[in-house]
C-alpha positions in Angstrom: -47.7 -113.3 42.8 -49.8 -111.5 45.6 -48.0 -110.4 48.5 -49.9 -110.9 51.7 -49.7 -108.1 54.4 -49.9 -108.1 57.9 -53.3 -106.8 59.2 -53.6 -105.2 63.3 -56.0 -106.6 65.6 -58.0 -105.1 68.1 -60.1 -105.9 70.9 -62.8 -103.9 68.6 -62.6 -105.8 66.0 -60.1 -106.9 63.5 -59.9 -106.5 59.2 -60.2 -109.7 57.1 -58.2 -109.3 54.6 -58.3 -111.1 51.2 -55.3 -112.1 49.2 -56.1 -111.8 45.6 -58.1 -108.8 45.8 -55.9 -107.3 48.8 -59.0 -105.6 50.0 -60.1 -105.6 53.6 -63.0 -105.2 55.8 -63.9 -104.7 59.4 -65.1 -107.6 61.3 -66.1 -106.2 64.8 -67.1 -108.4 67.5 -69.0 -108.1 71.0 -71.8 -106.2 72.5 -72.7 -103.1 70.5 -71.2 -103.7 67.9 -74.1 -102.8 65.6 -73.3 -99.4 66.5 -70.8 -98.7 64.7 -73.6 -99.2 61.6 -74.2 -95.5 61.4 -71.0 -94.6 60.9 -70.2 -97.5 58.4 -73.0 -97.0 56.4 -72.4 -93.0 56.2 -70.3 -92.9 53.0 -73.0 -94.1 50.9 -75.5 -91.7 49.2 -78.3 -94.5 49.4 -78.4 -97.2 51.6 -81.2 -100.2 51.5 -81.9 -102.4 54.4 -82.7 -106.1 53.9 -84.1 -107.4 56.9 -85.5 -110.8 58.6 -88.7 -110.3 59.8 -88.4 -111.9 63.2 -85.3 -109.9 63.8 -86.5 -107.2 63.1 -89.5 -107.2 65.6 -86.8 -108.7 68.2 -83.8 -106.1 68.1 -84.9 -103.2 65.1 -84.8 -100.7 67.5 -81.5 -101.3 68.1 -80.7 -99.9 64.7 -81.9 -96.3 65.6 -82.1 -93.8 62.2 -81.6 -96.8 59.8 -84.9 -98.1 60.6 -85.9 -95.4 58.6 -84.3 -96.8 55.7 -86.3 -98.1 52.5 -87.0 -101.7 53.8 -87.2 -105.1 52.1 -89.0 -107.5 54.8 -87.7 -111.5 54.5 -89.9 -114.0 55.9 -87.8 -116.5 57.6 -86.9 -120.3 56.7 -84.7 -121.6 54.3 -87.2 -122.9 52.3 -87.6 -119.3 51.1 -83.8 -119.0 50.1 -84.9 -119.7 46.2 -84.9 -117.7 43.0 -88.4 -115.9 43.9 -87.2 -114.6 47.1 -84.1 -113.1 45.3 -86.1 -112.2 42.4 -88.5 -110.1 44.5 -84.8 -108.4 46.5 -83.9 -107.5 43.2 -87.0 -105.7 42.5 -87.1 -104.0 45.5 -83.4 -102.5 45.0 -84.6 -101.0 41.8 -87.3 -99.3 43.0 -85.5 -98.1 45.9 -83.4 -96.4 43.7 -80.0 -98.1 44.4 -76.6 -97.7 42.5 -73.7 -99.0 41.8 -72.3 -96.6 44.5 -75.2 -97.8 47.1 -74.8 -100.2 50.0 -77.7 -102.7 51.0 -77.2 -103.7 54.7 -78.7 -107.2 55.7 -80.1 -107.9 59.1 -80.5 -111.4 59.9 -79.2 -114.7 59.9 -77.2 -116.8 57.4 -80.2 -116.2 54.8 -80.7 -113.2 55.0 -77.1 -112.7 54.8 -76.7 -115.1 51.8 -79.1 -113.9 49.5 -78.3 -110.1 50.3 -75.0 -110.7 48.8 -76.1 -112.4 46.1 -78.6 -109.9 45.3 -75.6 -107.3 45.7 -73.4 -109.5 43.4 -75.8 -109.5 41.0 -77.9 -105.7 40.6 -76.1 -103.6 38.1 -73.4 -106.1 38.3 -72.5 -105.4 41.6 -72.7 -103.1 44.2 -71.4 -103.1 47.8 -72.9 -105.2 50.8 -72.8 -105.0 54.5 -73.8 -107.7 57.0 -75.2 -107.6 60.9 -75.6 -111.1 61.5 -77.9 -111.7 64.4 -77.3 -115.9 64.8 -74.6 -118.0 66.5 -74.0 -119.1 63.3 -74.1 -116.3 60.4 -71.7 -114.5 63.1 -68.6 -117.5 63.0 -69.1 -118.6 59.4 -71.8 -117.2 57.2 -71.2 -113.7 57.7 -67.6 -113.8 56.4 -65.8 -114.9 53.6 -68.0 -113.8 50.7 -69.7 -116.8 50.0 -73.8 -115.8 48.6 -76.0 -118.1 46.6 -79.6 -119.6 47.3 -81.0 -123.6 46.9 -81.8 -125.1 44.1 -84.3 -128.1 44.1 -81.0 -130.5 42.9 -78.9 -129.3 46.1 -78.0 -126.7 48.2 -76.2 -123.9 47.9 -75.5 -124.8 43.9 -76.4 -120.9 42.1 -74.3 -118.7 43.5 -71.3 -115.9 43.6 -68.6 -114.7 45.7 -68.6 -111.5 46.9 -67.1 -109.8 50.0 -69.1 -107.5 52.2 -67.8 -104.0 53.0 -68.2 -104.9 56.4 -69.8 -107.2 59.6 -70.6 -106.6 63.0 -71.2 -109.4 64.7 -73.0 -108.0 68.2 -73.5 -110.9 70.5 -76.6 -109.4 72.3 -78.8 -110.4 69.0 -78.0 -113.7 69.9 -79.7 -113.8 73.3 -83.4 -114.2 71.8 -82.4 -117.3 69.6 -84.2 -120.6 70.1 -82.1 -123.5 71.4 -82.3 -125.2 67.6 -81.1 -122.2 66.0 -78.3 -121.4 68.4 -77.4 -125.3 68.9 -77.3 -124.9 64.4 -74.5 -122.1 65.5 -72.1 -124.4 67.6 -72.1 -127.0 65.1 -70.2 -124.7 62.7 -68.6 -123.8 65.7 -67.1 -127.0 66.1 -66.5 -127.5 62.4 -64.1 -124.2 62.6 -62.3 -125.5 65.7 -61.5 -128.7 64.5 -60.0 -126.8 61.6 -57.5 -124.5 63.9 -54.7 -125.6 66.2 -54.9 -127.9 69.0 -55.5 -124.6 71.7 -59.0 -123.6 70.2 -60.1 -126.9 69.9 -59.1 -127.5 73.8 -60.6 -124.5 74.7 -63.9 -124.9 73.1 -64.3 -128.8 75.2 -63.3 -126.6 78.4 -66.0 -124.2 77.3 -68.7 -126.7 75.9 -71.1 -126.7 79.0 -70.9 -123.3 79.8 -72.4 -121.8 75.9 -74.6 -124.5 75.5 -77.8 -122.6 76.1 -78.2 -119.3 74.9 -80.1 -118.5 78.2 -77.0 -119.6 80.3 -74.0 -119.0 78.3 -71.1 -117.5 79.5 -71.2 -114.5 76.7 -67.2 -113.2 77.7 -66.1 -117.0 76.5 -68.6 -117.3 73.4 -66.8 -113.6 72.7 -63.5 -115.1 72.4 -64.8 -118.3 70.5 -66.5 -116.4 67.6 -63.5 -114.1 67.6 -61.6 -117.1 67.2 -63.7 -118.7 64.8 -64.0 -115.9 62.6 -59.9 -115.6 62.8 -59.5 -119.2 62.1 -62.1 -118.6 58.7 -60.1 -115.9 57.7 -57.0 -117.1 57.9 -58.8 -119.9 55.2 -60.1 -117.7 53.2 -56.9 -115.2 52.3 -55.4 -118.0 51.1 -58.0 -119.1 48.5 -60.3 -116.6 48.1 -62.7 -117.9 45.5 -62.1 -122.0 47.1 -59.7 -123.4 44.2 -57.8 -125.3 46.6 -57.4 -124.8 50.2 -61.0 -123.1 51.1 -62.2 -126.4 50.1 -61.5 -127.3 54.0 -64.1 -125.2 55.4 -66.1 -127.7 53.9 -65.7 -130.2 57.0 -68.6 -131.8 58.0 -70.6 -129.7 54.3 -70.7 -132.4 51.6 -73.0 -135.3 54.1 -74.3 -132.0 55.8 -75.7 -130.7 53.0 -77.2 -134.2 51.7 -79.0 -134.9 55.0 -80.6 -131.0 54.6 -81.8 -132.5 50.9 -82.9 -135.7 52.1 -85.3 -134.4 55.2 -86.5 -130.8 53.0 -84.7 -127.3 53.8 -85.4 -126.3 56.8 -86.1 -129.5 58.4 -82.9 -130.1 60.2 -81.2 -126.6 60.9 -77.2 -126.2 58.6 -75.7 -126.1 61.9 -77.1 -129.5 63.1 -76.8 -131.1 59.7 -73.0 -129.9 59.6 -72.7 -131.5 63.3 -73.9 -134.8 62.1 -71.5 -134.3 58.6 -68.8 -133.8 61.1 -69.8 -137.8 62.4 -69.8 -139.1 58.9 -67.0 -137.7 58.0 -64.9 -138.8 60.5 -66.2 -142.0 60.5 -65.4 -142.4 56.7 -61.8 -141.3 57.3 -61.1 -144.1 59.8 -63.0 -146.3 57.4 -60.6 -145.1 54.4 -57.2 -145.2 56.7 -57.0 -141.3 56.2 -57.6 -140.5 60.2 -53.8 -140.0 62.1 -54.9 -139.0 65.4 -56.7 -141.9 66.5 -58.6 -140.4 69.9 -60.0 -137.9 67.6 -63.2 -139.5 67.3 -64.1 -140.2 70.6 -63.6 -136.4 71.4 -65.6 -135.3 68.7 -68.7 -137.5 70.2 -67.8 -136.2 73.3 -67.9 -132.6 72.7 -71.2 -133.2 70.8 -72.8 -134.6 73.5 -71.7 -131.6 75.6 -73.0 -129.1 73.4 -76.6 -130.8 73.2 -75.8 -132.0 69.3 -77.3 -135.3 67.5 -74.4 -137.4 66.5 -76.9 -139.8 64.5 -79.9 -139.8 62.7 -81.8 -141.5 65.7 -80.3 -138.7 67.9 -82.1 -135.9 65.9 -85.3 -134.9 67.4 -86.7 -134.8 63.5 -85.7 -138.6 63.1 -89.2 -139.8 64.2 -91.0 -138.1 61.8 -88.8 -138.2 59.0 -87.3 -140.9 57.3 -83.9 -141.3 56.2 -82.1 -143.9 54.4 -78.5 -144.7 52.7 -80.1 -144.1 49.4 -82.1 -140.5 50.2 -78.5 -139.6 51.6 -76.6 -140.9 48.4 -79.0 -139.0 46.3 -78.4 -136.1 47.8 -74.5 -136.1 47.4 -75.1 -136.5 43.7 -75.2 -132.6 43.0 -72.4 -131.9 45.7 -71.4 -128.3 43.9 -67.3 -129.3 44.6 -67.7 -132.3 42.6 -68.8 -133.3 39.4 -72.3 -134.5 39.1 -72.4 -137.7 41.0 -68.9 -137.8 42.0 -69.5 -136.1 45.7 -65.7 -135.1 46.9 -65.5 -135.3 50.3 -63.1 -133.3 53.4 -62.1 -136.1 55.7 -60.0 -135.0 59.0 -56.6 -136.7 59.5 -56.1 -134.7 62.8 -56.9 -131.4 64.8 -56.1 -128.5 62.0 -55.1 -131.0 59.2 -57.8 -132.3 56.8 -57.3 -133.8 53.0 -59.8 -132.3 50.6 -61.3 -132.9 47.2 -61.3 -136.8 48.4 -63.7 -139.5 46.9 -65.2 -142.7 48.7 -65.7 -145.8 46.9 -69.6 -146.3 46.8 -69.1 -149.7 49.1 -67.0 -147.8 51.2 -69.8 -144.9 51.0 -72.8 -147.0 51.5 -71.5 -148.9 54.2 -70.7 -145.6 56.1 -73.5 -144.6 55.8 -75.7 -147.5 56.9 -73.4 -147.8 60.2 -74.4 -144.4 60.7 -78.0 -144.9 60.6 -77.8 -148.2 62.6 
């Protein structure tokens, strides 16, 4: 049996700590926190930087020597998280002359960050990976937890390892230059992660909805606490079930219809975030449908708090909904290769109440379909 340890916490930044491996890495939060790169990336005799291309024009100065590190430059888009994208990291690696003993820093959002790991999971069997998340939503979710993988045409997310990073610094002044899509993509994991915590950060976050729902106008010192929170709540997930067995299913709130609606429309058409928002809808709404929902006010404050933060909560409240169709069967289709499930056989995480949620749970197609089509309607 693994005994679990008590970590410290700081202001600076505070350790994740995983159960079965009992290793632990920084997570530091706030402005300037990419600092502390330097320092973090010092041990390691060679050191790769795998970069987004947009953020890297936006905040690379901010990076100071390491700009001067060999450089692997990813276009943008999810469309472009695939096996030739990775295939092409890999290449680069080796001809940067990386180890087993070298470190490849990623600079971007949940992408970048993604197939970075993945790439470090996978070159000479592994070698060590650290993250500088520059979106609202690679900073609460992506970032940590050692999830990697990339899209297969079947579904998303399906080839894949885990892999921790040796550390992430999640600076909140890379967030400033986001678009309103990317950063509204950010608050609906955002939600997703407060729904799974106790009643307080759930409460705070409606409080705080229409003061960080523009990145132009948000109140950064609450959005500081938030992520902290966030990534806090993630972790405390995560030690428990590292490699998602059991319990880490959870973080899959709002995932299974999120990633289906992401198949249906093409990657990249509705932003994770947004899609996850929307999953958070169906889900709930099959949960009342099945009997499994307990706090019965729930939903209504879940639409509410949507609203506030400027998220769809239906298809016809999407801005993509006009050009692209979606129906119950595109949906359907797209749950078939659900990666927790068996092929077809979509499990789903339906919410009883704030911080309790039943996973691994399967709907009845009518039950299915005619959540679904309400949800369309």
């Amino acid at each position: 049996m693994t005994t679990q340890r008590e970590l410290p916490l700081s202001d600076a930044g505070f350790p994740v700590d995983s159960a079965e491996s009992m290793l632990s890495y920084p997570v530091l939060v706030g402005a300037r926190a990419i600092e502390a790169a330097g320092e973090l990336c010092r041990p390691f005799e060679h050191v790769a930087l795998l970069a987004d291309e947009t953020v890297l024009g936006l905040h690379g100065e901010r990076l100071g020597d390491l700009c001067n590190l060999p450089t692997f430059i990813l276009t943008p888009g999810e469309a472009n998280k695939d096996w030739k994208h990775l295939g092409q990291i890999l290449e680069f690696m080796s001809s940067a002359g990386l180890s087993r003993d070298s470190l490849l820093l990623t600079f971007g959002g949940g992408m970048t960050g993604d197939m970075g790991g993945l790439a470090a999971s996978l070159f000479k069997r592994g070698m060590s990976v650290g993250h500088i998340p520059s979106t609202l939503l690679s900073q609460v979710d992506a970032s940590v937890g050692g999830k990697t993988a990339v899209n297969l045409p079947a579904g998303k997310n399906l080839a894949g390892t885990f892999h921790p990073p040796r550390f992430v610094l999640a600076d909140l002044d890379l967030l400033r230059t986001q678009d309103l899509n990317e950063w509204r993509s950010g608050l609906g994991e955002v939600v997703k992660t407060a729904l799974l915590a106790r009643a307080p950060l759930f409460g705070e976050l409606e409080k705080a909805a229409l003061s960080i729902a523009n990145p132009e106008s948000a109140d950064y010192e609450t959005l500081s606490t938030l992520v902290q929170a966030c990534i806090r709540t993630k972790a405390q997930w995560v030690q428990t079930d590292p490699t998602e067995q059991g319990s880490r299913k959870a973080l899959n709130l709002g995932h299974t219809f999120g990633h289906a609606i992401e198949h249906a429309t093409g990657y990249g058409t509705v932003p994770h975030g947004i899609a996850v928002a929307m999953g958070l809808v169906l889900a709930m709404n099959a949960s009342k449908a099945t009997g499994t929902l307990l706090e019965h006010d729930l939903q209504e404050r879940i639409l509410q708090l949507l609203q506030n933060l400027g998220l769809p909560r239906s298809w016809k409240e999407c801005p993509k909904s006009e050009q692209t169709p979606l129906s119950t069967r595109s949906l359907v289709q797209g749950l078939a290769q659900d990666k927790k499930g068996q092929v077809a056989k979509p499990r789903f995480v339906l919410p009883q109440a704030i911080g309790k949620v039943l996973w691994d749970q399967e709907l009845e197609t009518t039950t299915l379909n005619a959540v679904i089509d309400g949800w369309l309607a």
